[in-house]
C-alpha positions as CSV (number, residue, x, y, z in Angstrom):
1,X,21.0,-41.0,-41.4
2,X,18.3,-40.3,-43.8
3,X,15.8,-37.7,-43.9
4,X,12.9,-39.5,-42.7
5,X,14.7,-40.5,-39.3
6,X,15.9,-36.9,-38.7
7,X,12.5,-35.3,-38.9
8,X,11.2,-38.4,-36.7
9,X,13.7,-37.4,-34.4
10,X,12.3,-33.6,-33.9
11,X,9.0,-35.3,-32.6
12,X,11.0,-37.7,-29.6
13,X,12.2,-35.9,-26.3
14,X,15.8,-34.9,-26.2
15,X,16.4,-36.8,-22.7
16,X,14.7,-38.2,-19.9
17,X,13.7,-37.1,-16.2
18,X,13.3,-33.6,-15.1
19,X,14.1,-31.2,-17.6
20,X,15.4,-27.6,-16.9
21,X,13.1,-24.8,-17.6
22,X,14.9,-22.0,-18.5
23,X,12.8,-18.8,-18.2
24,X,13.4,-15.2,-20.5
25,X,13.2,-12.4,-17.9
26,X,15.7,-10.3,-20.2
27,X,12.3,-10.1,-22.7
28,X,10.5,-9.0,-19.2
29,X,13.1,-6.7,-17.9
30,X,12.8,-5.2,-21.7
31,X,8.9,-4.8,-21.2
32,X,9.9,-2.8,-17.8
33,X,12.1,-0.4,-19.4
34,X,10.8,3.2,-19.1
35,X,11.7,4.5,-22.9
36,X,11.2,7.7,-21.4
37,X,15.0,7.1,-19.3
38,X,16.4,6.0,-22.7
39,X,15.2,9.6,-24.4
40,X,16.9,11.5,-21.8
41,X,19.9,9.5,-21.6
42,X,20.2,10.2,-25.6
43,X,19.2,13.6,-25.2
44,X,21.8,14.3,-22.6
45,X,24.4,12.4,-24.6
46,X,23.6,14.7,-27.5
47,X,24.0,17.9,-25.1
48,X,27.2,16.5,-23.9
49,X,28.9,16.5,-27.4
50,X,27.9,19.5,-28.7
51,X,29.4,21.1,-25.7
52,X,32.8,19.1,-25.8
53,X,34.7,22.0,-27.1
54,X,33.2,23.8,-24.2
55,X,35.4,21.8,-21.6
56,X,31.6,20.1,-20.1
57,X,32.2,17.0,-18.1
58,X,29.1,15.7,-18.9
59,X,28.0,15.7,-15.1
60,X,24.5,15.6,-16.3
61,X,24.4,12.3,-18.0
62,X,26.4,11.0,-15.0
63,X,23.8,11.9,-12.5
64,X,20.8,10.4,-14.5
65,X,23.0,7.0,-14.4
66,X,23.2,7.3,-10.8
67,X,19.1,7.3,-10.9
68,X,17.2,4.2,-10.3
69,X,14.5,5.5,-13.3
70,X,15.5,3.4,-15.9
71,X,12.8,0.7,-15.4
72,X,9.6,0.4,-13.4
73,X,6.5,-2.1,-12.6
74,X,2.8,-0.3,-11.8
75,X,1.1,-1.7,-8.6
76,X,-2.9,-1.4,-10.1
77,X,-5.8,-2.3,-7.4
78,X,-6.9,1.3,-5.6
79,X,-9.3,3.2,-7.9
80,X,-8.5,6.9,-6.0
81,X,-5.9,8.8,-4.7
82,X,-2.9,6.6,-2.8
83,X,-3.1,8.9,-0.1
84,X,-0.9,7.4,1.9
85,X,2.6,4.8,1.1
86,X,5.6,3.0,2.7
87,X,7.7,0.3,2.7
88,X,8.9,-2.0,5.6
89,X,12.4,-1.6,6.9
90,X,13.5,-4.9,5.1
91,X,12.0,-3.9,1.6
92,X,9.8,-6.9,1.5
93,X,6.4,-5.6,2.0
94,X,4.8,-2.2,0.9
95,X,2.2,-0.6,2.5
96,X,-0.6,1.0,0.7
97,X,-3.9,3.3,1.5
98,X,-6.5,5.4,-0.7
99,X,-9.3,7.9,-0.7
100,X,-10.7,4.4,-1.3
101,X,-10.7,3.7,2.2
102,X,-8.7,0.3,2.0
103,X,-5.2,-0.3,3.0
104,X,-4.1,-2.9,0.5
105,X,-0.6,-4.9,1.7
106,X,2.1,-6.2,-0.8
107,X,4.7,-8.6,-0.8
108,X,7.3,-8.1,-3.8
109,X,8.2,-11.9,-2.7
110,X,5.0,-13.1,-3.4
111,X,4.1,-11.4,-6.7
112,X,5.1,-11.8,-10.7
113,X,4.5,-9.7,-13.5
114,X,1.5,-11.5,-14.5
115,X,0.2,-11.4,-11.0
116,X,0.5,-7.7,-9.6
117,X,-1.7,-7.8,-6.4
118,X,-1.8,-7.0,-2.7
119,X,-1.9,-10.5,-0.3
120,X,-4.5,-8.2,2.0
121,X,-7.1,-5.7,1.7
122,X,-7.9,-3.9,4.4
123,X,-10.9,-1.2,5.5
124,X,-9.4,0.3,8.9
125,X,-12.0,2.4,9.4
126,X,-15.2,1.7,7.5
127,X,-16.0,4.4,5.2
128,X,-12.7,7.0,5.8
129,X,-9.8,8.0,3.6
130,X,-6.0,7.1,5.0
131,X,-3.6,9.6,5.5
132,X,-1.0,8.3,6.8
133,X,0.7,4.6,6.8
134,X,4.4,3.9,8.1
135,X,5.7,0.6,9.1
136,X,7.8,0.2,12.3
137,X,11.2,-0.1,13.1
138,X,11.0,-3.2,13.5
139,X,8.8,-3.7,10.7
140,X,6.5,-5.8,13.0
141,X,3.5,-3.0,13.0
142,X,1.9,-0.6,10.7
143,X,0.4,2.7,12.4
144,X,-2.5,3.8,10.3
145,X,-3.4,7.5,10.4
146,X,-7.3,7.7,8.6
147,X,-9.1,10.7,8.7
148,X,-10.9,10.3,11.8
149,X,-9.5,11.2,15.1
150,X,-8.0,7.8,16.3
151,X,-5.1,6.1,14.9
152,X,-4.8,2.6,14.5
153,X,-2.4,-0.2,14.8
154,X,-1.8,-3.2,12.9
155,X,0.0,-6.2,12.4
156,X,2.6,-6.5,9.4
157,X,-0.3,-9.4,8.0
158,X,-2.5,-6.7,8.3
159,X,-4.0,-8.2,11.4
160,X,-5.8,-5.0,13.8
161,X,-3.7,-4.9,16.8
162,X,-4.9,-1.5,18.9
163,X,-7.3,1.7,18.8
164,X,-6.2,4.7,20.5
165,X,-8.8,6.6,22.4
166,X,-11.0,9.3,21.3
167,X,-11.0,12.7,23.6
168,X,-13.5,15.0,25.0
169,X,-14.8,16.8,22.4
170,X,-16.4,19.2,25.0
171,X,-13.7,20.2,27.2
172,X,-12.0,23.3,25.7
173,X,-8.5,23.2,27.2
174,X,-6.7,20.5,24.9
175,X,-4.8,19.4,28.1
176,X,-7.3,17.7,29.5
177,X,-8.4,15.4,26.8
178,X,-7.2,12.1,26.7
179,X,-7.0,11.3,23.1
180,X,-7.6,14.0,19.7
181,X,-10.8,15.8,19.2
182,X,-10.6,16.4,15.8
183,X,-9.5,14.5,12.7
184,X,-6.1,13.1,12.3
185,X,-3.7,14.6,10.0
186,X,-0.3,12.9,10.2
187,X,2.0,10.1,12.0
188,X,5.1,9.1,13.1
189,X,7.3,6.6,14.9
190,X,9.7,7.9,17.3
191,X,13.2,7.0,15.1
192,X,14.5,5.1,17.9
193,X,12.1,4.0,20.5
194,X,10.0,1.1,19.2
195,X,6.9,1.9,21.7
196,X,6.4,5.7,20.8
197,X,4.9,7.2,18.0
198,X,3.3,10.9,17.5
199,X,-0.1,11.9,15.5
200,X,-1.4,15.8,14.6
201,X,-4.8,16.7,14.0
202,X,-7.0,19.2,13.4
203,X,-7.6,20.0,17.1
204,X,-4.3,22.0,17.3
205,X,-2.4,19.0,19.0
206,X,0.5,17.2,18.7
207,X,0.5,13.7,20.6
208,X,3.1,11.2,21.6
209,X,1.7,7.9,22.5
210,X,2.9,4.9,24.4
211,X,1.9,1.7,21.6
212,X,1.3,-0.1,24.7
213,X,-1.4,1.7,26.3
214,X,-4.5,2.9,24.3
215,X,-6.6,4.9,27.0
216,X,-4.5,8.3,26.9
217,X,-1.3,9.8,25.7
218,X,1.9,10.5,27.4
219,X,2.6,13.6,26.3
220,X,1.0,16.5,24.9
221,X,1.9,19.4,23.0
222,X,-0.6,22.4,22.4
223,X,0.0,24.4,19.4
224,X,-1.2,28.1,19.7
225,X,-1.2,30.2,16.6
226,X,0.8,32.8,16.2
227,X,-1.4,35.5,14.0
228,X,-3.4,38.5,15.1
229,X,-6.6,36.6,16.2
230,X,-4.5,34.1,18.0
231,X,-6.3,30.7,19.9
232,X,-6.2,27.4,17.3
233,X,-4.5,26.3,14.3
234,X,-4.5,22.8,12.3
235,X,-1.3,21.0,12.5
236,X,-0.9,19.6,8.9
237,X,2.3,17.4,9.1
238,X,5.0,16.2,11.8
239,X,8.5,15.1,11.5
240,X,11.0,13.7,14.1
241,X,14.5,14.2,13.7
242,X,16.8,11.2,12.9
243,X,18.1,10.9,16.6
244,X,15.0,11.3,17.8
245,X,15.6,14.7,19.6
246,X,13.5,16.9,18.0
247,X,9.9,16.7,17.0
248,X,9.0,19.7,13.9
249,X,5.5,20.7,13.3
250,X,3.5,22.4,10.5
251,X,0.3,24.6,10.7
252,X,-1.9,26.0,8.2
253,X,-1.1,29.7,9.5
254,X,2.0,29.4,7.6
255,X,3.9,28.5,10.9
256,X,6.9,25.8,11.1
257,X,8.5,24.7,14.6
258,X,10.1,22.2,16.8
259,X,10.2,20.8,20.3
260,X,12.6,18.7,22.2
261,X,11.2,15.2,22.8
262,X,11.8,15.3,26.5
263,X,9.9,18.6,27.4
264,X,9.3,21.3,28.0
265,X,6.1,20.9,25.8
266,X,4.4,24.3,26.3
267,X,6.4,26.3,24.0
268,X,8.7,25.1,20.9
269,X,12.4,25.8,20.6
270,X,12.2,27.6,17.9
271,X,9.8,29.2,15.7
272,X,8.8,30.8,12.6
273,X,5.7,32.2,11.5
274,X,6.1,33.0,7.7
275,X,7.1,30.1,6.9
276,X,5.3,29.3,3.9
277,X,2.0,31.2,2.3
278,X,-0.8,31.5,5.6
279,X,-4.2,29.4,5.3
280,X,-2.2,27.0,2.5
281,X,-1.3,23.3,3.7
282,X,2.4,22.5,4.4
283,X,2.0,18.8,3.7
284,X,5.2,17.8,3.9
285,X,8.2,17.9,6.9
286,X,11.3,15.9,6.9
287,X,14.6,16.2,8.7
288,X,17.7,15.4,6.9
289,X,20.4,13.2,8.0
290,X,22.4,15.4,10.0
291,X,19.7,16.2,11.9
292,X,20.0,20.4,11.4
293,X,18.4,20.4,8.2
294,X,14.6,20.6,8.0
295,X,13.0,20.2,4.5
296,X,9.6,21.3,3.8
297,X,7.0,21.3,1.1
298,X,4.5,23.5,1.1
299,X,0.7,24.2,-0.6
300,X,1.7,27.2,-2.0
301,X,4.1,25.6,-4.3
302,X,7.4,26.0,-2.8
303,X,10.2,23.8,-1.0
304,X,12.3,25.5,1.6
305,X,15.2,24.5,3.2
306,X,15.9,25.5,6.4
307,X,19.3,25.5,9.3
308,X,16.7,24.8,12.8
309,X,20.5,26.4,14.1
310,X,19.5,29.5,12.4
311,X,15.4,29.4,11.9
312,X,14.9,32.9,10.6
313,X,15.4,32.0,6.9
314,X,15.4,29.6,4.6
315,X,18.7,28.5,3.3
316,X,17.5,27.5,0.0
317,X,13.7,28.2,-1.8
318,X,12.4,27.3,-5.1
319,X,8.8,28.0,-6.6
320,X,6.5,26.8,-9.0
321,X,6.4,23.3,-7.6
322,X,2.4,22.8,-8.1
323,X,0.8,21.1,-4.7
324,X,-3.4,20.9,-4.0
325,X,-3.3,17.4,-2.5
326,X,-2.9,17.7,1.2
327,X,-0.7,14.6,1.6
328,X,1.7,15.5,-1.3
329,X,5.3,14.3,0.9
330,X,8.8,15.6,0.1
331,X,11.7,13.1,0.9
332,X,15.4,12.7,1.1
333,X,17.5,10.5,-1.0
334,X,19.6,7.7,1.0
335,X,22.4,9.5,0.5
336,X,21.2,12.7,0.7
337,X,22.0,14.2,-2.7
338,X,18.7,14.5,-4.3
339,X,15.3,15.6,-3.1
340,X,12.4,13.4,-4.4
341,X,8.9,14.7,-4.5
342,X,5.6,15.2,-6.8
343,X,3.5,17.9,-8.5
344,X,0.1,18.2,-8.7
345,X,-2.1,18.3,-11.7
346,X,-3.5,22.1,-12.8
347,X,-5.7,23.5,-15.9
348,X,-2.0,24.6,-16.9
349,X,-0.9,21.0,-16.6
350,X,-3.0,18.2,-16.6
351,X,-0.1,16.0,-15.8
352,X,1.8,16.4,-13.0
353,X,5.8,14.9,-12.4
354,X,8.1,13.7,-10.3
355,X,10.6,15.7,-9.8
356,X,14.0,14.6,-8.6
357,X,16.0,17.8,-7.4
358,X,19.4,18.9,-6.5
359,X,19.8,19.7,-2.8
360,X,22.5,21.6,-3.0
361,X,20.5,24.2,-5.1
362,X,17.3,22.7,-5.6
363,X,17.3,22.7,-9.2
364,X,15.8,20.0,-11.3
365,X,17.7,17.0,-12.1
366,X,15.0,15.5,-14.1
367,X,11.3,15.5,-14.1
368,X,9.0,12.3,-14.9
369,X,5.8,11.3,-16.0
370,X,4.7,8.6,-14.6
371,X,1.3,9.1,-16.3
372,X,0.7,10.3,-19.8
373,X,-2.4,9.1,-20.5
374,X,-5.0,11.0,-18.1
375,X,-4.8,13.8,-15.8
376,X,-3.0,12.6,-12.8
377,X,-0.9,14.2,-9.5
378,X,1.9,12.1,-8.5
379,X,1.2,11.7,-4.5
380,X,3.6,10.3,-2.3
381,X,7.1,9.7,-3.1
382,X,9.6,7.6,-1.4
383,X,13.1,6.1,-2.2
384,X,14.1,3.2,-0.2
385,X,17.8,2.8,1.0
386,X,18.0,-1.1,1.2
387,X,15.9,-1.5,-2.5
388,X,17.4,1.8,-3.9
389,X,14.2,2.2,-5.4
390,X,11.8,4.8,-5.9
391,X,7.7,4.4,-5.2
392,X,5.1,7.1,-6.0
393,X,1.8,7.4,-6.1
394,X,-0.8,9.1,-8.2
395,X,-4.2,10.6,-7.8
396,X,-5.0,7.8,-10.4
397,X,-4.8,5.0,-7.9
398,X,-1.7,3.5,-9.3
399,X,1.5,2.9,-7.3
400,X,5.0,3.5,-9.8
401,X,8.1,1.3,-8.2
402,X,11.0,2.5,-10.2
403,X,14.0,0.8,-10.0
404,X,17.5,0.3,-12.2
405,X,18.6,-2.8,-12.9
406,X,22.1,-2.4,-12.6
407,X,21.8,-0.3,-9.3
408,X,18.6,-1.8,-7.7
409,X,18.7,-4.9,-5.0
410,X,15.6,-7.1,-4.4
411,X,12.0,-5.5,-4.3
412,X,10.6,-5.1,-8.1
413,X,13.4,-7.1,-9.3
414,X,11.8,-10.1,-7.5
415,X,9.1,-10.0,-9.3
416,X,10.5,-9.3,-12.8
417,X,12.3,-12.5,-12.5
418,X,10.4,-14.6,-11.1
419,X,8.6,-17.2,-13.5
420,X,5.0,-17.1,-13.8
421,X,3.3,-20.2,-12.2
422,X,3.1,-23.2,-14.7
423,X,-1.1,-23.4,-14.6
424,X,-2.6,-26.9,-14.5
425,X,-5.8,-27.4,-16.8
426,X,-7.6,-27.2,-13.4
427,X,-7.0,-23.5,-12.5
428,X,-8.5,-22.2,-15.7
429,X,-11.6,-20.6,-14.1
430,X,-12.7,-19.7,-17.7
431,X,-13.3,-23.3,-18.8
432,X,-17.1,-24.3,-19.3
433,X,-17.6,-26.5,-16.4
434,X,-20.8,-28.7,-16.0
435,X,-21.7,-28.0,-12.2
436,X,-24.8,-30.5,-12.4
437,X,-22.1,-33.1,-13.5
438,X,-20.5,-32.8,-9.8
439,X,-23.6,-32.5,-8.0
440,X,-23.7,-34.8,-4.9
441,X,-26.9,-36.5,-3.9
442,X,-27.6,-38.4,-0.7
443,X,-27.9,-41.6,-3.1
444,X,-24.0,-41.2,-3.9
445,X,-23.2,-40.9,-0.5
446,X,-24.8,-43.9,0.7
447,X,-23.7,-45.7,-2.2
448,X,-26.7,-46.6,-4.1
449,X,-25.9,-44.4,-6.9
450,X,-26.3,-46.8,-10.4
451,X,-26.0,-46.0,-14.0
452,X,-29.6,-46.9,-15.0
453,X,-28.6,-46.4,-18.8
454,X,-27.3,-49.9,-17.8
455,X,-30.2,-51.5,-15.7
456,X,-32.9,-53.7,-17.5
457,X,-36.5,-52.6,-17.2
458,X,-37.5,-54.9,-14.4
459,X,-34.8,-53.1,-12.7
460,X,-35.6,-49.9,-13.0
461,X,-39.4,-50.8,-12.2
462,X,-37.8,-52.0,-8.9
463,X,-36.1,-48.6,-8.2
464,X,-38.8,-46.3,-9.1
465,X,-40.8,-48.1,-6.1
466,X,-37.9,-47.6,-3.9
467,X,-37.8,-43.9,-4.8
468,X,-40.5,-41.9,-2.8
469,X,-40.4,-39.2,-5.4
470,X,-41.2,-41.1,-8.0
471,X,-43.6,-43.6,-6.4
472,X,-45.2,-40.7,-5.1
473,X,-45.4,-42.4,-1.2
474,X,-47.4,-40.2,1.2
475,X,-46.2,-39.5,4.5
476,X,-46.0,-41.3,7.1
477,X,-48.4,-40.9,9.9
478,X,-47.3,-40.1,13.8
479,X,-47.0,-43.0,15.9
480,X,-46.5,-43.6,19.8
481,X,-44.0,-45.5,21.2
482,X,-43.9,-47.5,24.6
483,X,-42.0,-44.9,25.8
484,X,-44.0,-42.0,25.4
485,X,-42.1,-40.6,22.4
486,X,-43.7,-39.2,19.5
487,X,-41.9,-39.6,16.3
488,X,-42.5,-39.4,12.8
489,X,-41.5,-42.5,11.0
490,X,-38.9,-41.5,8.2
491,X,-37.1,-44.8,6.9
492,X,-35.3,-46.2,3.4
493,X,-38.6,-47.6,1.8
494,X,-35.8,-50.3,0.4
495,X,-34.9,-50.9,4.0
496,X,-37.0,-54.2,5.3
497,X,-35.1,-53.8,9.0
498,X,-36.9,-50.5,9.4
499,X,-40.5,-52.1,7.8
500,X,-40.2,-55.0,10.4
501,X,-39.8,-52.1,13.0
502,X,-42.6,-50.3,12.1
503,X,-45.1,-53.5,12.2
504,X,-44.5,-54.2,15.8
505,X,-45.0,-50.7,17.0
């Protein structure tokens, strides 16, 4: 075969019919990588020889591979704080809201690397920051807690569902309201009942609600603080217990306690009054697994682990855990090894880090910064079971899904591989576009429309005489019909039916 055919052959296709497109999401999964993993994997590695002789096991660089950190996609459309975060029980769609005031709605299904937005923007509640979002059991609703003194519900599609009722504001004995008083401050569904759900507020309430009935709650629990002065305190975060038996409570006194779901609801369980530093925001309550173990995360920069067996004392403390935002969150790991949960930025450190700690002795695993470039806190923090991925948020508006992709199922993975759409010539929106070109008169609808480039003179002549623009026609006058009907005479000056019509009237 001779040289000429060969390099006519590079010009004709290789076969006919559809041909398979194969797309390079290894060079996109390499974009994702988070170089900052791959430093403290070498770093650890390094460690780990130079202590060989000293009989290590190199547990260190073991746990960091058990870490879904090693890549991550950013989530880009609030411009403040993401306030508030979760993820449906299926670990399709997340749910996002921001000092912004929207709640934003994404679908990892629905999204590529080229295309990172939410299907739905949302304002629940015109001109309000969100606390508080959480999906369902079910994952059919989304209770919205904003910073007024009604929570919301909505639809999964972001579709509003329900308004729970306002109280009293001038009846002093919280008993007797039906609804809060004061602004919201956290929410919860009950773990295993689809139709409850509990919200705290600044009024000194806790309040369990029936979804299904909007005018008042069904129960009602009082908080009364503890100090020297006594009457009110602010509930600052809630938590039920996995089972569903015990509801915990935080105030800004410094106080922590629980109730039993079922009653009585006019004193707690247990108690304890020091908890964390008085007149600083606990923003964060969480019950482990086994349903004894209460985690919480409080504004004076501390973490506390507590036995609700033995509420006296903390099991386990650790300081120096920077937190000013008052919906900084503190979670569990699935399997309930590691503590997740953010720092907040400080003139000491612009920066602040997520911080992935060691339950059995809360001590660092590893710290990350998710954003280098600004100063940023890192918000809200959670690690999904089904996705075995971790989301957090920062005061930057940006939402950081970080997720391994050796350990990871679904979620951000979905969208790493997914091909970009193939774009037609048509969806360029940046292509100059001559709008006059695709104007539509009433001539081209009636079909009278000519190219007069074509026409000969006499023809246009004809035309112009027919046009009452350009003939310059005055109107018509008014007329009476047999009937008694007065009309104005508008009529095709081309149309001879209508000319006959108007000489016999």
């Amino acid at each position: 075969m001779s040289d000429s055919e060969d390099e006519l052959r590079q010009f004709l296709p290789s076969g006919f019919g559809k041909q398979t497109v194969t797309y390079d999401f290894e060079g996109q999964y390499e974009k994702c990588k988070r170089h900052e993993y791959t430093d403290l994997l070498s770093q650890n590695a390094s460690k780990n020889a130079g202590l060989a002789s000293d009989d290590d096991d190199g547990s260190d660089y073991d746990e960091l591979e058990e870490l879904p950190i090693s890549h991550e996609i950013i989530l880009k459309e609030h411009n403040k704080t993401v306030s508030a975060l979760d993820v449906d029980p299926a670990g399709v769609r997340v749910a996002s809201g921001s000092y912004d005031y929207n709640m934003d709605l994404w679908d990892f299904n629905g999204m590529n690397l080229a295309s990172l937005h939410p299907f739905r923007v949302v304002e629940p509640v015109e001109s309000h920051p969100i606390h508080e979002l959480q999906y369902s059991r079910n994952g059919e609703w989304i209770l919205v807690i904003p910073s007024s003194s009604q929570a919301k519900l909505f639809t999964r599609d972001g579709v509003e569902e329900s308004e729970y009722v306002r109280g009293d504001m001038y009846l002093r004995d919280m008993n007797n309201t039906d609804g809060h008083v004061a602004e919201l401050t956290a929410g919860a569904w009950h773990p295993t009942d689809d139709d409850l759900f509990a919200t705290s507020s600044l009024d000194s309430t806790i309040r369990i609600w029936d979804a299904n009935i909007k005018r008042t709650q069904r129960n009602i629990i009082v908080v009364k603080s503890r100090t020297a002065k006594g009457g009110k305190t602010r509930i600052s975060s809630i938590a039920w217990a996995p089972d569903g038996k015990y509801i915990a409570g935080a105030t800004t006194d410094g106080g922590i306690a629980y109730w039993s779901s079922s009653g009585p609801y006019n004193r707690p369980v247990a108690s304890i009054q020091d908890a964390h530093e008085k007149e600083s925001w606990t923003s964060g309550v969480v019950y482990g697994s086994d349903n004894i173990t209460l985690l919480t995360r409080g504004g004076d920069g501390t973490i506390k682990l507590w036995d609700i067996r033995n509420f006296k004392k903390p099991l386990l403390s650790r300081s120096g855990l920077q937190n000013t935002v008052q919906e900084t969150n503190i979670a569990f790991s699935p399997n309930g090894r590691y503590i997740i949960t953010g720092t907040s930025s400080t003139p000491e450190s612009l920066v602040g880090q997520l911080h992935i700690i060691d339950k059995s002795d809360l001590s660092t695993i590893t710290k990350l910064t998710l954003d280098a470039s600004k100063p940023s806190s890192v918000v809200r923090a959670q690690w999904h079971p089904k996705l075995d991925q971790i989301l957090a948020t920062t005061s930057t508006g940006d939402i950081h899904v970080l997720f391994s992709r050796e350990l990871s199922v679904k979620g951000a993975k979905i969208v790493v591989e997914k091909a970009p759409k193939i774009r037609h010539v048509d969806d360029n929106i940046t292509a100059d576009i001559d709008l006059t070109a695709a104007a539509v008169t009433p001539d081209m609808m009636s079909g009278k429309h000519r190219d007069e480039s074509r026409l000969t003179n006499q023809q246009r002549q004809k035309l112009a005489r027919k046009d009452p623009m350009k003939s310059r026609r005055p109107d018509l006058p008014l007329a009476r019909r047999m009937d008694g009907e007065v009309r104005v005479f508008n009529f095709d000056a081309d149309d001879e039916g209508n000319l006959q019509k108007r000489r016999k009237i």
